[in-house]
Backbone bond lengths (Angstrom), bond angles and torsions (degrees), N, CA, C in turn:
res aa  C-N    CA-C-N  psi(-1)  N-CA   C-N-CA  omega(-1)  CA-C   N-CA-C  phi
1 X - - - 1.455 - - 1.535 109.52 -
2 X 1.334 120.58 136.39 1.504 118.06 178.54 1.502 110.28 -159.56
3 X 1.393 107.11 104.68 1.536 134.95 173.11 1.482 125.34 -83.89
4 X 1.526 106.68 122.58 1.745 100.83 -171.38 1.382 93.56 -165.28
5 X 1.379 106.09 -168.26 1.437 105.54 -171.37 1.731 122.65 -122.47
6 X 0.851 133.82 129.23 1.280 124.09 154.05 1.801 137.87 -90.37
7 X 1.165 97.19 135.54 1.612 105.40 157.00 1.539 145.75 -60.21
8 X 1.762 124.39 108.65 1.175 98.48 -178.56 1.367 83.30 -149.76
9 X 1.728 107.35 144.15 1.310 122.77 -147.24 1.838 118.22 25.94
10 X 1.162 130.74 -103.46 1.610 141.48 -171.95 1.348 99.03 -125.89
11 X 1.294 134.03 28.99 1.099 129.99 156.88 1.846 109.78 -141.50
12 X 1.616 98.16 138.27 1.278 128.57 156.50 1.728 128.19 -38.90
13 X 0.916 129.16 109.91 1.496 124.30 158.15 1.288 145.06 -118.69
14 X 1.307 118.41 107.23 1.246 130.82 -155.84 1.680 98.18 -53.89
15 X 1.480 123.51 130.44 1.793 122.14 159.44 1.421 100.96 -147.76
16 X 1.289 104.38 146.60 1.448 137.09 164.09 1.827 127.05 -84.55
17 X 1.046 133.71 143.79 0.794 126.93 -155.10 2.042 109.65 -119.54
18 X 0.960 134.14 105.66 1.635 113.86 -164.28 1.148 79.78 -109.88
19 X 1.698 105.10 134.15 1.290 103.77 164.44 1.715 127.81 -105.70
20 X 1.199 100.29 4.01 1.612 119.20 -179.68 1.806 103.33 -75.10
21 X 1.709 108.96 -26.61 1.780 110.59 -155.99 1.620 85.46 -130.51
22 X 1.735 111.67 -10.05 1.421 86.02 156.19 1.490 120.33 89.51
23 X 1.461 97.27 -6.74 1.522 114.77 -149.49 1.991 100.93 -128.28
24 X 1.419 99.78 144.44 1.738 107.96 -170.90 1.445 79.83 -86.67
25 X 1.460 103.32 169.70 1.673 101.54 170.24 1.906 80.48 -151.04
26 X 1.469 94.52 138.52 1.878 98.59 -164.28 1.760 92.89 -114.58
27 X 1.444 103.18 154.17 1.741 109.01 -177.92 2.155 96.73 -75.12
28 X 1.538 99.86 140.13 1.354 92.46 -167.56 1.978 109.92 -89.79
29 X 1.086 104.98 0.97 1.218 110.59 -163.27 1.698 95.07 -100.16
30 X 1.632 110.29 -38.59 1.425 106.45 165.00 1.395 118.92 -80.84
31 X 1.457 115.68 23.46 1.722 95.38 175.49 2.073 78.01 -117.71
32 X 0.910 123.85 -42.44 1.688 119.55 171.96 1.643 114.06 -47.59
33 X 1.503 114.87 -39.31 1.308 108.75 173.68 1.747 121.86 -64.25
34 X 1.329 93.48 -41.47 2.197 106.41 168.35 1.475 105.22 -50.74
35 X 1.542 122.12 -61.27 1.130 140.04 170.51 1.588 125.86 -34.38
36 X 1.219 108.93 -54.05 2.095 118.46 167.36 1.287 101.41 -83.91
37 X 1.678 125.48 -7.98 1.296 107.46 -179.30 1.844 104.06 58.77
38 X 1.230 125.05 39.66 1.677 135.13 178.83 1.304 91.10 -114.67
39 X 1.653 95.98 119.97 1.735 107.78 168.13 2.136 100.49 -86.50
40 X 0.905 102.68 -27.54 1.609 99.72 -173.95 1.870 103.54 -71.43
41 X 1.305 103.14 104.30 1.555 112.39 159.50 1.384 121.12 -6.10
42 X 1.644 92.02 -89.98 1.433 112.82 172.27 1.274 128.78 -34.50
43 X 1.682 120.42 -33.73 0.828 120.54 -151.97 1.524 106.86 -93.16
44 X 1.651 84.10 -31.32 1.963 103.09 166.93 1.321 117.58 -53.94
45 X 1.545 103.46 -49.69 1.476 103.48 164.50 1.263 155.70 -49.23
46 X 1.564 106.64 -44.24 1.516 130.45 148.55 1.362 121.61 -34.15
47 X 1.605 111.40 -45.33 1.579 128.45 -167.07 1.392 91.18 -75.56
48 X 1.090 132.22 -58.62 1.278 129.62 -157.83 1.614 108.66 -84.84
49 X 1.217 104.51 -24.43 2.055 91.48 158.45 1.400 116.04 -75.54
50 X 1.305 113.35 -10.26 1.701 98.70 -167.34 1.780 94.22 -92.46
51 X 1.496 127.84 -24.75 1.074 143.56 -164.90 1.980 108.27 -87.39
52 X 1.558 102.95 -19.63 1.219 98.58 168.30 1.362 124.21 -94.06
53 X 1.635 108.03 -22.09 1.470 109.09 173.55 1.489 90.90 -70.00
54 X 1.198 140.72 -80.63 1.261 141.90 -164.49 2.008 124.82 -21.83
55 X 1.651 87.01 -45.66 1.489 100.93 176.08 1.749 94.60 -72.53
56 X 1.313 132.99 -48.10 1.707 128.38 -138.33 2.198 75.83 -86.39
57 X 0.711 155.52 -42.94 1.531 153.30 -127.29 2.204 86.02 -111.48
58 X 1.328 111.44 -22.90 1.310 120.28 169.29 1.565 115.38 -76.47
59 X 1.455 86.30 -3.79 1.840 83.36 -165.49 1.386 122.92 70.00
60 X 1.497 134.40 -15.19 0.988 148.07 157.73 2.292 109.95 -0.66
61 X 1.565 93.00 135.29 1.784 73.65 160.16 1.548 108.47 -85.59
62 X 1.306 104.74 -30.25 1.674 107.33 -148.20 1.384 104.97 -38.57
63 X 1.667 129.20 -48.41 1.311 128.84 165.40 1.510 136.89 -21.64
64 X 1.982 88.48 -68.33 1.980 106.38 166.91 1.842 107.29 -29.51
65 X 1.518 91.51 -55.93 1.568 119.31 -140.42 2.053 88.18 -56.51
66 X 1.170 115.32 -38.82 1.450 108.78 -174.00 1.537 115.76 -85.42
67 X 1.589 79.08 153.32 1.559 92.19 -171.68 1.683 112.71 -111.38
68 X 1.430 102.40 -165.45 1.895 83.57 174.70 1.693 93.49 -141.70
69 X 1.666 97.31 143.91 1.694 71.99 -170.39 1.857 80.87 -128.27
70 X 1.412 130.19 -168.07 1.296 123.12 164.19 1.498 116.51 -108.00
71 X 1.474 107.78 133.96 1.636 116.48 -153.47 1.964 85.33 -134.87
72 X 1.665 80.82 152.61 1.447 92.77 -171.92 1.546 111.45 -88.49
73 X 1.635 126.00 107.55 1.561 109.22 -162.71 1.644 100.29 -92.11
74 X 1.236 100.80 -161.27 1.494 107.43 -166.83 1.650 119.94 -63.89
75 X 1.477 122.25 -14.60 1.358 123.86 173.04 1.155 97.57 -101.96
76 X 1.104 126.68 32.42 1.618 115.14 152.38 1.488 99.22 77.92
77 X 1.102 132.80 1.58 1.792 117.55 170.50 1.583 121.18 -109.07
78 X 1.031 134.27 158.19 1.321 125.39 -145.44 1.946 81.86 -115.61
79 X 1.942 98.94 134.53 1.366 101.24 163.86 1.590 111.29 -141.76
80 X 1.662 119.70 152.05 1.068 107.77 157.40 1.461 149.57 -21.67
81 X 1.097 117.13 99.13 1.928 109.67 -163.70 1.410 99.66 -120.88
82 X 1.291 126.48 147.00 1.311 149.67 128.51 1.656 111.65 -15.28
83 X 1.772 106.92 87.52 1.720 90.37 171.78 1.464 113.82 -119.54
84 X 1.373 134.03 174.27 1.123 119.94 -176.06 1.801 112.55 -141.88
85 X 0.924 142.49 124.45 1.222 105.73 164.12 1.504 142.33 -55.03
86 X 1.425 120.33 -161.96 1.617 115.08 171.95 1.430 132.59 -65.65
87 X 1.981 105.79 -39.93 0.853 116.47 -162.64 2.061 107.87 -75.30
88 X 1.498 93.82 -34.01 1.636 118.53 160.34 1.414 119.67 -52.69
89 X 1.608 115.51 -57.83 1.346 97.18 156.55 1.376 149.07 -69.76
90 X 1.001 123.02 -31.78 1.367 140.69 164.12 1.646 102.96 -32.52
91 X 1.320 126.16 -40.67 1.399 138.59 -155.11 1.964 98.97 -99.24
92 X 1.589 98.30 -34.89 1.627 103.98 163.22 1.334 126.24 -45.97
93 X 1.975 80.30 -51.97 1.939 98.30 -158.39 1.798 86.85 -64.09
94 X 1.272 129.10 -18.82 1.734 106.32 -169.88 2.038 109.13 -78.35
95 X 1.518 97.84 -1.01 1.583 85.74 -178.10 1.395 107.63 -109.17
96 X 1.414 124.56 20.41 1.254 114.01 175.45 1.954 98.39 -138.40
97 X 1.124 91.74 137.06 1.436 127.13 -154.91 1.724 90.89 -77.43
98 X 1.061 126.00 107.18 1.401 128.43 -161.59 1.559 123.08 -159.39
99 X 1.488 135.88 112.70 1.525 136.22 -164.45 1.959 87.60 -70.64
100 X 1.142 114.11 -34.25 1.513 106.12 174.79 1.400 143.80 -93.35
101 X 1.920 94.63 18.79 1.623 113.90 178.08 1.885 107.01 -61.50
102 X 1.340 110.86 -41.09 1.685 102.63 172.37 1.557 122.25 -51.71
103 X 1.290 97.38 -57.51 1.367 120.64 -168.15 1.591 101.91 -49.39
104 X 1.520 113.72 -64.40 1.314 108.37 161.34 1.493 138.38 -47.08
105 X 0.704 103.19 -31.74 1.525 125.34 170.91 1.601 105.95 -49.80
106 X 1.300 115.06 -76.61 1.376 137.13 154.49 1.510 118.68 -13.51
107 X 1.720 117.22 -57.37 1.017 138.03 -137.16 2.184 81.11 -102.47
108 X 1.070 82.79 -40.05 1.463 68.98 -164.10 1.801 116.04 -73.17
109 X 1.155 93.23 -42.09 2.336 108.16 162.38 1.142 103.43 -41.65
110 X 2.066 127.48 -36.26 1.305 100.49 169.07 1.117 151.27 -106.81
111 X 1.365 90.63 -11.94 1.720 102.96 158.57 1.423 118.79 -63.51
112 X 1.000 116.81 -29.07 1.645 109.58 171.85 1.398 134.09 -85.57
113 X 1.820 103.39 -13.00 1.244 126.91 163.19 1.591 112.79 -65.90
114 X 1.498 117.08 -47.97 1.129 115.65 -165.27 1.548 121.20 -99.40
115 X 1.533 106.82 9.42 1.597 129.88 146.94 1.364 109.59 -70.29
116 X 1.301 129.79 -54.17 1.299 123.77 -177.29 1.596 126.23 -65.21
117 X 1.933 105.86 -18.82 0.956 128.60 -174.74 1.751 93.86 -91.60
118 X 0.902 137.82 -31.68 1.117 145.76 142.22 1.332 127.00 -8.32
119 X 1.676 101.81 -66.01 1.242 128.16 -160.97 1.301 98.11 -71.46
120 X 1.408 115.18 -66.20 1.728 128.85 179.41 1.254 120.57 -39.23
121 X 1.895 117.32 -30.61 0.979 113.33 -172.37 1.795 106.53 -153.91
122 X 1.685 103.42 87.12 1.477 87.68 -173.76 1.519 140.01 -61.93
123 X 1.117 111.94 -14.64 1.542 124.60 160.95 1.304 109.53 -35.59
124 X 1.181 118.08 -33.35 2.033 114.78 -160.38 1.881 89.83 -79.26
125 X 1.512 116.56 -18.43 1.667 119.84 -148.41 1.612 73.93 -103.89
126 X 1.259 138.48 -22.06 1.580 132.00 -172.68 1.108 102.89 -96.07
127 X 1.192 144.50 -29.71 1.568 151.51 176.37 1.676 97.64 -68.96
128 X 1.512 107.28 -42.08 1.302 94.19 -159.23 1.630 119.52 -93.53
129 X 1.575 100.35 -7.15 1.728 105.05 148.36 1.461 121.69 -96.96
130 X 1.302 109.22 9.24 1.949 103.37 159.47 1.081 106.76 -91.71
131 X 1.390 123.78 -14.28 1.322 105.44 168.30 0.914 135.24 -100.13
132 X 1.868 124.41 -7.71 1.155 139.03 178.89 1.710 104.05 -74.71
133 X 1.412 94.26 -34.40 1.805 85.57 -173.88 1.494 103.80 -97.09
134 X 1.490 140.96 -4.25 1.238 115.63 116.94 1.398 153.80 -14.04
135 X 0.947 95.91 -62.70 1.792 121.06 172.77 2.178 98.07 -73.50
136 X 1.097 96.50 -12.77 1.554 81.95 170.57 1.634 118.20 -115.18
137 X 1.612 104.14 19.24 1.516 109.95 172.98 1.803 107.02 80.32
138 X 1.776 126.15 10.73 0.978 78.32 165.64 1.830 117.57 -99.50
139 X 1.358 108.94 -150.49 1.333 127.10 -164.51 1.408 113.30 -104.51
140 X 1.782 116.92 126.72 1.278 117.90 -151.54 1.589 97.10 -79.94
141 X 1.498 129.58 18.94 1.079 150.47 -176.09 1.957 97.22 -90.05
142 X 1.319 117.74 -63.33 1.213 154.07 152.43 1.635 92.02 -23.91
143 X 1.405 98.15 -88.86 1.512 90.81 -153.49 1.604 129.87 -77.44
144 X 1.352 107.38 1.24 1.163 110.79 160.77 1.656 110.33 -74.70
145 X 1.132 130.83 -48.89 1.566 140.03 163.74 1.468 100.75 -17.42
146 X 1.607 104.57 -70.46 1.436 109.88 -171.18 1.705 120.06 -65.67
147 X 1.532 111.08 -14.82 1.279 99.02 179.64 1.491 106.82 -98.70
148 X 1.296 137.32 -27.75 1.249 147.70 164.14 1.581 95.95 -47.41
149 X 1.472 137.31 -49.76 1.441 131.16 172.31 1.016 119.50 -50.61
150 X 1.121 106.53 -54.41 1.669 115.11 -178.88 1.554 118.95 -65.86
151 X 1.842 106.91 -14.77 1.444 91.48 177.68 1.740 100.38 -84.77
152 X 0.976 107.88 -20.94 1.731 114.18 -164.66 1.808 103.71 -72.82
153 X 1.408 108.35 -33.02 1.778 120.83 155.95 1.208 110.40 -51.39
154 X 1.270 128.24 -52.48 1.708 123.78 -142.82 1.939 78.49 -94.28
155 X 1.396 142.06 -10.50 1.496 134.42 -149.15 1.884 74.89 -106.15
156 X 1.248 126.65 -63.01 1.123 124.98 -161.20 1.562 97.32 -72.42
157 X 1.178 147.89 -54.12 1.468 129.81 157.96 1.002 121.35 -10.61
158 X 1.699 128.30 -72.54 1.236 154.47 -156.63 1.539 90.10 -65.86
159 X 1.135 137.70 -37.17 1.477 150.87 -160.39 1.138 91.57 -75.56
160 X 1.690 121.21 -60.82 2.059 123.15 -160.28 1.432 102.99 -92.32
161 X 1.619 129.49 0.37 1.292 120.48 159.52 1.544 103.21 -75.46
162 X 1.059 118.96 -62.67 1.760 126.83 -168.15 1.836 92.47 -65.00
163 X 1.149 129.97 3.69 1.397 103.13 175.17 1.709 108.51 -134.24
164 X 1.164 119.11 51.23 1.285 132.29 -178.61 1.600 126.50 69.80
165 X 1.217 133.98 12.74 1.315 147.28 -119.77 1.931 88.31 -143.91
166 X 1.676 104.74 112.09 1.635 110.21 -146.52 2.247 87.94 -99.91
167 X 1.196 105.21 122.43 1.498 89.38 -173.33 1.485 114.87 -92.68
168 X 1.255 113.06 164.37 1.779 119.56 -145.24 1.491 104.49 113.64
169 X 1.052 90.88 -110.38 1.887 98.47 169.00 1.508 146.03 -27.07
170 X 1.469 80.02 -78.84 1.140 113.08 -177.11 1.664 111.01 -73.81
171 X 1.370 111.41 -34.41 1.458 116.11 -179.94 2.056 109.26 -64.53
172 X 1.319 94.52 -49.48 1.207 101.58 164.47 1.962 137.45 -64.20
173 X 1.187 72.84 -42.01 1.765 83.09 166.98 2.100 102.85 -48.74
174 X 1.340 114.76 -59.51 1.545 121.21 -165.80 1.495 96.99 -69.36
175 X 1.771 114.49 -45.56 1.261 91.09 -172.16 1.469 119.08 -60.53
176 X 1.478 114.53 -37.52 1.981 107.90 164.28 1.423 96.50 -26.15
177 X 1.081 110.64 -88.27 1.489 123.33 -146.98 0.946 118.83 -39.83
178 X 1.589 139.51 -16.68 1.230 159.26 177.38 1.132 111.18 -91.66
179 X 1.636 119.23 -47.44 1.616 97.99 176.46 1.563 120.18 -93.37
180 X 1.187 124.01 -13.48 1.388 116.73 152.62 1.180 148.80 -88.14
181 X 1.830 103.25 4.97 1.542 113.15 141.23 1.415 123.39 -56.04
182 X 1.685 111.32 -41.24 1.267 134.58 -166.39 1.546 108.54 -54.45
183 X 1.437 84.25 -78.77 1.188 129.95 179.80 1.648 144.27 -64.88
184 X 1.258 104.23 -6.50 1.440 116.83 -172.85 1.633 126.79 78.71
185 X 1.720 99.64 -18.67 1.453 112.83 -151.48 1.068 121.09 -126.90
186 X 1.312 157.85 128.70 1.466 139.20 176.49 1.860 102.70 -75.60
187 X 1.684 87.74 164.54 1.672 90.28 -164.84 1.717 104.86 -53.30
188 X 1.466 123.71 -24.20 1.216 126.59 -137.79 1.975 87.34 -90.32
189 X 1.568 98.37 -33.70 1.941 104.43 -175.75 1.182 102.10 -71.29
190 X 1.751 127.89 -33.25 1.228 113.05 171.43 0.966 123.68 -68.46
191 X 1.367 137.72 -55.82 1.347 132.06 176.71 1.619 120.96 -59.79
192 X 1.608 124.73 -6.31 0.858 123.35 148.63 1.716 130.83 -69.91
193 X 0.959 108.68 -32.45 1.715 125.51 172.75 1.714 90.56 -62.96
194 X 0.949 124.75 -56.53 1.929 108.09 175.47 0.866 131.78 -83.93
195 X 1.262 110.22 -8.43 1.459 114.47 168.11 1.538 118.72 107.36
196 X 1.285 99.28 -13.75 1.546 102.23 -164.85 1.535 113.38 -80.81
197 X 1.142 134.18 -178.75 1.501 140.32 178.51 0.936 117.48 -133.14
198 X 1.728 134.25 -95.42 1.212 170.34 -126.87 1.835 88.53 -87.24
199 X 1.597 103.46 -56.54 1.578 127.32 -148.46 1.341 84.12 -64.86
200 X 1.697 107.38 153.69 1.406 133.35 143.70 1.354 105.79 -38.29
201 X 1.924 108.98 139.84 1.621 98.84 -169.68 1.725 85.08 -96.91
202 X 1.264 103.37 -24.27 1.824 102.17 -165.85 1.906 95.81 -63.66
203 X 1.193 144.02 -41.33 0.978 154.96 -155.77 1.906 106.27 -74.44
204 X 1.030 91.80 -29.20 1.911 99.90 176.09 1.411 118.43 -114.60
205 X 1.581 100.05 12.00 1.800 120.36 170.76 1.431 108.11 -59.72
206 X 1.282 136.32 144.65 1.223 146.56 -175.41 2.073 87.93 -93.79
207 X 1.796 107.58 165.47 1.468 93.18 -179.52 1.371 108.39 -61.46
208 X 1.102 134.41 -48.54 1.426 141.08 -153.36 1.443 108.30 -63.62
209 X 1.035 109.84 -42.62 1.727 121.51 167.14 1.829 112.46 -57.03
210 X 1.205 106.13 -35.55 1.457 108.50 -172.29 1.473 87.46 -74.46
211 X 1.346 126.71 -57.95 1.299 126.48 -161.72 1.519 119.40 -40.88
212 X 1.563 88.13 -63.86 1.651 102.37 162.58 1.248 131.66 -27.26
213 X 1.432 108.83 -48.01 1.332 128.64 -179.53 1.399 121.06 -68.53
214 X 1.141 100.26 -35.97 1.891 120.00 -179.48 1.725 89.42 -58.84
215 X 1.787 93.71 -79.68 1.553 95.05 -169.51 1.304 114.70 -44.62
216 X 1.451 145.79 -23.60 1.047 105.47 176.01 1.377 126.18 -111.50
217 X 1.625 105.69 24.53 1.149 97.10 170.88 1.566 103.83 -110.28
218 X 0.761 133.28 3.95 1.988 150.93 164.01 1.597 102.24 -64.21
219 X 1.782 103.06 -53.32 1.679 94.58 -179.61 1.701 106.59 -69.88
220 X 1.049 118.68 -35.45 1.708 127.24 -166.92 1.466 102.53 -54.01
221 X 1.436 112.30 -35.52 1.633 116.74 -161.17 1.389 89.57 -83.62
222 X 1.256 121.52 -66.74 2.002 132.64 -177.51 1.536 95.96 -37.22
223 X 1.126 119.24 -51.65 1.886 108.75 -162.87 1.709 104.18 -63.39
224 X 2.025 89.00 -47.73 1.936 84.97 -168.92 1.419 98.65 -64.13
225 X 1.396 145.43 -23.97 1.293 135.72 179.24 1.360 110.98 -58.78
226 X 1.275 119.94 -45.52 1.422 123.42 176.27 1.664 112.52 -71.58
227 X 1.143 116.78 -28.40 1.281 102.77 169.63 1.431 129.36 -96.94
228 X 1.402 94.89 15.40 1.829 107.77 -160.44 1.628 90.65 36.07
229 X 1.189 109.64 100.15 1.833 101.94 169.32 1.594 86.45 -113.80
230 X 1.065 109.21 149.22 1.826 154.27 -145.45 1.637 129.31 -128.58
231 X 0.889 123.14 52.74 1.640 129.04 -147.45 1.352 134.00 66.93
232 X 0.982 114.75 173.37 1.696 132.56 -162.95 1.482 98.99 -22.80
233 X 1.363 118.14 -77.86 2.287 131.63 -139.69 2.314 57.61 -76.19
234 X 1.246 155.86 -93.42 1.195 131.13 -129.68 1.615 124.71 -52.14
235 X 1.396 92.17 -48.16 1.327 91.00 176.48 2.012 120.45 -83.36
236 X 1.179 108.92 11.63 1.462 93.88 -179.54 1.746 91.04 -89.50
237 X 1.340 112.79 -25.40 1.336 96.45 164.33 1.214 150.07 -64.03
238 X 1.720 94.86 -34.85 1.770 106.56 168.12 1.469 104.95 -56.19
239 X 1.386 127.05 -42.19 1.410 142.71 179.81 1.219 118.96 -68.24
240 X 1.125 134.52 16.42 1.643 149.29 141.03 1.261 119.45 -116.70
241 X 1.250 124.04 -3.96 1.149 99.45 -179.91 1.875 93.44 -116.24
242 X 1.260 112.37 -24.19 1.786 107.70 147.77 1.605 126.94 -56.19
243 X 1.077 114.49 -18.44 1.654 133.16 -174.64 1.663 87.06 -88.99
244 X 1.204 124.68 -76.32 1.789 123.94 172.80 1.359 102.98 -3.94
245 X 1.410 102.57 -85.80 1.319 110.15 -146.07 1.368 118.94 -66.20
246 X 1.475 102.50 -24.23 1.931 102.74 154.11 1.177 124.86 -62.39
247 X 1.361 122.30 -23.63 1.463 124.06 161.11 1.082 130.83 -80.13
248 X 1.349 107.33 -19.01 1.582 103.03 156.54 1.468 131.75 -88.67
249 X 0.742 96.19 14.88 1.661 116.42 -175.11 2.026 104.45 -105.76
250 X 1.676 85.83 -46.58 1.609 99.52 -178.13 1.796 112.93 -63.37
251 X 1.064 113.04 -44.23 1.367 134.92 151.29 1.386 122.35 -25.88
252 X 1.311 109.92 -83.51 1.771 128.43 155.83 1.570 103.42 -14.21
253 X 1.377 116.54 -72.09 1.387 138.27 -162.35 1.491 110.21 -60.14
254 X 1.183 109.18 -70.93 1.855 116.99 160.20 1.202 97.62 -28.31
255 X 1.944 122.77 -96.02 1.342 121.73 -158.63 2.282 114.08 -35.05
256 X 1.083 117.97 -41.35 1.504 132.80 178.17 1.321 106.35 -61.97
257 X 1.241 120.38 -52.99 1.467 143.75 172.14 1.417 128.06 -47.34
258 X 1.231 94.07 -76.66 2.109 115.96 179.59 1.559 77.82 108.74
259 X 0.987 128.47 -39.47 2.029 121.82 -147.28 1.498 112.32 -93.80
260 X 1.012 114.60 128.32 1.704 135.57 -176.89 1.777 93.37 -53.42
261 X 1.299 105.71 141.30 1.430 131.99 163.66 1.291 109.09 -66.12
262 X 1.528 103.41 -71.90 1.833 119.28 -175.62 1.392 83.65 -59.21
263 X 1.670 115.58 155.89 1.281 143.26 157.34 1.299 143.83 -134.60
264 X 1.406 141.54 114.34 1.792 127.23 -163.67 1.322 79.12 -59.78
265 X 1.120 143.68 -72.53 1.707 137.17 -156.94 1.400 108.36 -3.76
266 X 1.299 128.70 126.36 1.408 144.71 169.65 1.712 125.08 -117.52
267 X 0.947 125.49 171.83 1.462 118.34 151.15 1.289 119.18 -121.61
268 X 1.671 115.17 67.79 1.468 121.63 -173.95 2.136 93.58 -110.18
269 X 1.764 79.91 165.33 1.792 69.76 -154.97 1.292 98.24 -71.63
270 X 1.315 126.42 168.49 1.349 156.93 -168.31 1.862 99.10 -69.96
271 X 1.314 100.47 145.07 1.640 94.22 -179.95 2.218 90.34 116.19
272 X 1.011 104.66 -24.40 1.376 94.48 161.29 1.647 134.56 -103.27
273 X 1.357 94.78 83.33 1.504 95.71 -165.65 1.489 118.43 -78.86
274 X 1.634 117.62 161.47 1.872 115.51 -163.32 1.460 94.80 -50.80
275 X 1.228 118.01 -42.38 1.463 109.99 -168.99 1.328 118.63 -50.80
276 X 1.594 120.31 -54.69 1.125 138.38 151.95 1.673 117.94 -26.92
277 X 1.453 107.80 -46.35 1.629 107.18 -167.48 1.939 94.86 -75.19
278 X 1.419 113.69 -28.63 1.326 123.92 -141.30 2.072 77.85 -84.28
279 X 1.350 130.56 -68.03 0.856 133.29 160.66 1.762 124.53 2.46
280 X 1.550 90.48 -80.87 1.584 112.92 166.10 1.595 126.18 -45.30
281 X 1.093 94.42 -57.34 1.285 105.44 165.33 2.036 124.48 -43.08
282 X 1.402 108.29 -66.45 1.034 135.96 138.21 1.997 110.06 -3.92
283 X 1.199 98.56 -87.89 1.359 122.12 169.74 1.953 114.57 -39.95
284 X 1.039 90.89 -43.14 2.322 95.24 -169.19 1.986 88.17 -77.13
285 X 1.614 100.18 -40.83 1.452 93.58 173.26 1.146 133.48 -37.46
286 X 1.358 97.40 -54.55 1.710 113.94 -174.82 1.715 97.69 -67.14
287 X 1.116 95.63 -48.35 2.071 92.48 -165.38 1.330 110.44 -60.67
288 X 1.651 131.17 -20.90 1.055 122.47 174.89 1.366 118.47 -99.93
């Protein structure tokens, strides 16, 4: 499963990714909001309830045809939404009266084209995050770090699929365990120390953090290999004692250093200054 967003014109669109059917599944209220050209949410929303009773009382499929899946909205909490696929929308975009029903139209054949093109050939999906994090200023110093991580992720994955280890859960459950052996922190304290939420935490990793991360998930995979570890209670063990040895290493580095490994440092855009964070901060205090 893999959820993210796309761009079309100045607006965002929430899609999901199934990989069993192969198929994107897009938020329906954000492809109606592109569509009225309506920056107000709500207002997108409204339109598109009055437009579903209208279609479901038509007998319409387009209605049946959607599903609801949970999508992350703008406060950061995940709710049931209205999704549809392409072939579903396409059949939407003809009931709403729109100078940007083509365009969409267009927009949507290729994003789903070039997922599949994707699929056939993952290089086009590696090209197309060197260049995205290009375009976000970082350093080809940086992004080799991050793709060398990510291959050492996708090796230890490949490891807890072939060894009973159910992903969702369970994938997440080990990855904790790995970075707050490492790390001091669970994924959720790190990404709180930067502030970020929604975002990839590996993606606003400083290098040294990526590094960290590599090593200990490189040792995690080598140990469970050596132990053939075998579901969940095996491998959360290989996964501390691979998490260790990045901390002892992380350790090493500090003491030589003086300077912290972990870092608030982010790559969120500019315009949030400490004062600002110090503020905010301040603020979640009070609310809780």
């Amino acid at each position: 499963m893999e959820t993210s967003l796309a761009i079309f014109d100045k607006f965002k669109i929430r899609r999901h990714y199934d990989n069993d059917k192969e198929l994107w599944y897009f938020s329906v209220v954000d492809i109606i909001q592109a569509l009225t050209d309506q920056q107000d949410f709500q207002k997108a929303r409204n339109y598109w309830k009055v437009l579903k009773n209208r279609l479901a009382k038509e007998g319409s499929e387009v209605v049946t045809k959607c599903n609801r899946l949970k999508l992350t909205a703008s406060d950061g909490k995940k709710y049931l939404t209205d999704v549809a696929d392409p072939e579903t929308l396409l059949r939407l975009v003809q009931s709403v009266p729109s100078p940007k029903a083509e365009p969409i139209k267009l927009w949507l054949a290729k994003v789903g084209y070039e997922r599949m093109k994707e699929i056939a050939d993952p290089e086009i999906s590696l090209n197309r995050a060197r260049e995205n994090w290009q375009k976000h200023g970082r350093s080809q110093k940086w992004i080799q770090q991050r793709m060398l991580g990510q291959e050492t992720r996708n090796k230890l994955t490949d490891y807890w699929k072939e060894h009973e280890i159910k992903e969702g859960v369970e994938f997440a459950i080990l990855t904790n365990i790995i970075h707050q052996e490492w790390a001091g922190l669970t994924i959720k304290e790190h990404k709180d120390l930067k502030k970020i939420k929604t975002q990839n935490l590996r993606d606003h990793m400083s290098e040294a953090e990526l590094i960290f991360t590599a090593l200990a998930e490189l040792s995690t995979r080598q140990i469970a290999e050596t132990m053939d570890a075998t579901g969940l209670n095996e491998n959360k063990i290989a996964g501390e004692k691979g998490g260790m040895i990045a901390k002892s290493a992380r350790l090493q580095l500090e003491e030589k250093t003086g300077k912290s490994v972990v870092t608030e440092e982010s790559f969120l855009p500019p315009g949030i200054t400490k004062e600002k964070k110090k503020i905010n901060q301040r603020g979640e205090k009070n609310h809780l």
